[in-house]
C-alpha positions as CSV (number, residue, x, y, z in Angstrom):
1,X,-29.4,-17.6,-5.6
2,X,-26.6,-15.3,-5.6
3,X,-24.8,-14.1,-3.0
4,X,-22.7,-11.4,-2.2
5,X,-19.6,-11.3,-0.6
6,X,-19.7,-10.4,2.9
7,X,-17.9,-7.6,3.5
8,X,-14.4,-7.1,5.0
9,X,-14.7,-5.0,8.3
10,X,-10.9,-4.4,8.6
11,X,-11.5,-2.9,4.7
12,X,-13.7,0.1,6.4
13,X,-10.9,0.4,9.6
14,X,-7.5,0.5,7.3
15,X,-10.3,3.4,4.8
16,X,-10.4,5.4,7.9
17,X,-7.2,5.1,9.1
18,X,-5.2,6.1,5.9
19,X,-7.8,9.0,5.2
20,X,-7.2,10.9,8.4
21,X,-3.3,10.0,8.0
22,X,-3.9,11.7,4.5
23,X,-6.0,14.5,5.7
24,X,-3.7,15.4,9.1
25,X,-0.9,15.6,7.2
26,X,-2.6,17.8,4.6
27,X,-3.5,19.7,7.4
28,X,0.1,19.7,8.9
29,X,1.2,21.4,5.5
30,X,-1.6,23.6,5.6
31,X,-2.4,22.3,2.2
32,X,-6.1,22.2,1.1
33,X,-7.9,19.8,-1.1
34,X,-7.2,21.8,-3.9
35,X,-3.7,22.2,-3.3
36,X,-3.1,18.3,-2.8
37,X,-4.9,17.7,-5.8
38,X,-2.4,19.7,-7.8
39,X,0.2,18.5,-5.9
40,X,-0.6,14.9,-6.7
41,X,-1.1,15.9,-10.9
42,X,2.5,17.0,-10.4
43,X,3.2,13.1,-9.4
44,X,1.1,12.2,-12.4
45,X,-1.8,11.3,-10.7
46,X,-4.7,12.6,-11.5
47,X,-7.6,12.8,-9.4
48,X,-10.8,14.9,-8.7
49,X,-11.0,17.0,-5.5
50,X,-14.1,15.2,-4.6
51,X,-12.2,11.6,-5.0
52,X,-9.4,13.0,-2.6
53,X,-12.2,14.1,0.2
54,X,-13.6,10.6,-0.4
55,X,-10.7,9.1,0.6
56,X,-9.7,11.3,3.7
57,X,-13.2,10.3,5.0
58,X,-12.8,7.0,4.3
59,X,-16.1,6.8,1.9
60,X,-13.7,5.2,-0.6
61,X,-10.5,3.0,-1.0
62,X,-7.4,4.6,-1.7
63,X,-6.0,2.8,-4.6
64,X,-2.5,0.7,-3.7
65,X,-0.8,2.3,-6.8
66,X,-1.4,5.9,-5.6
67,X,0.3,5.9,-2.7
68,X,3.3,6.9,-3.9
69,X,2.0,10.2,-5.3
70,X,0.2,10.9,-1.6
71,X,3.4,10.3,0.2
72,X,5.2,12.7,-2.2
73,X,2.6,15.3,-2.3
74,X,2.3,15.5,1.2
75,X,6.3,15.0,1.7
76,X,6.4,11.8,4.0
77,X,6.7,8.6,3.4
78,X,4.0,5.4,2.4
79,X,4.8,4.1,5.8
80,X,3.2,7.0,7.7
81,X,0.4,7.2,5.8
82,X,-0.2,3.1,6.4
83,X,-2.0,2.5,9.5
84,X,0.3,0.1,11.3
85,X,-0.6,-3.5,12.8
């Protein structure tokens, strides 16, 4: 019998959190998905628009090594777009 790991429920919160951080500040800049998504190639990370909406809804995990490239695309810094303890 195999079973699967249970999932981690503060996974889902710390999703949600860094996606709206992501997405208000986009906002802020009056940036839109399109324009981050550029904005982060100029980093050298290359995403698809659909991966970026993903994570601003939380549907997906924001990778640990690309928040660099958010914090410079959307001019702030990691720690504001970390959701804090």
């Amino acid at each position: 019998m195999n079973a699967r790991p249970a999932k981690d429920p503060d996974q889902s919160r710390y999703r949600g959190v860094v996606g709206a951080a992501i997405r208000a500040r986009r906002e802020k800049l009056g940036l839109t998905v399109p324009d981050l998504v550029e904005r982060l190639a100029s980093e050298g990370c290359q995403l698809a628009e659909i991966a970026v909406r993903q994570y601003e809804q939380g549907k997906r995990p924001l990778p640990i090594d690309a928040l660099p490239a958010f914090a410079a695309a959307l001019e702030t810094t990691i720690h504001r777009l970390l959701p804090m303890p």
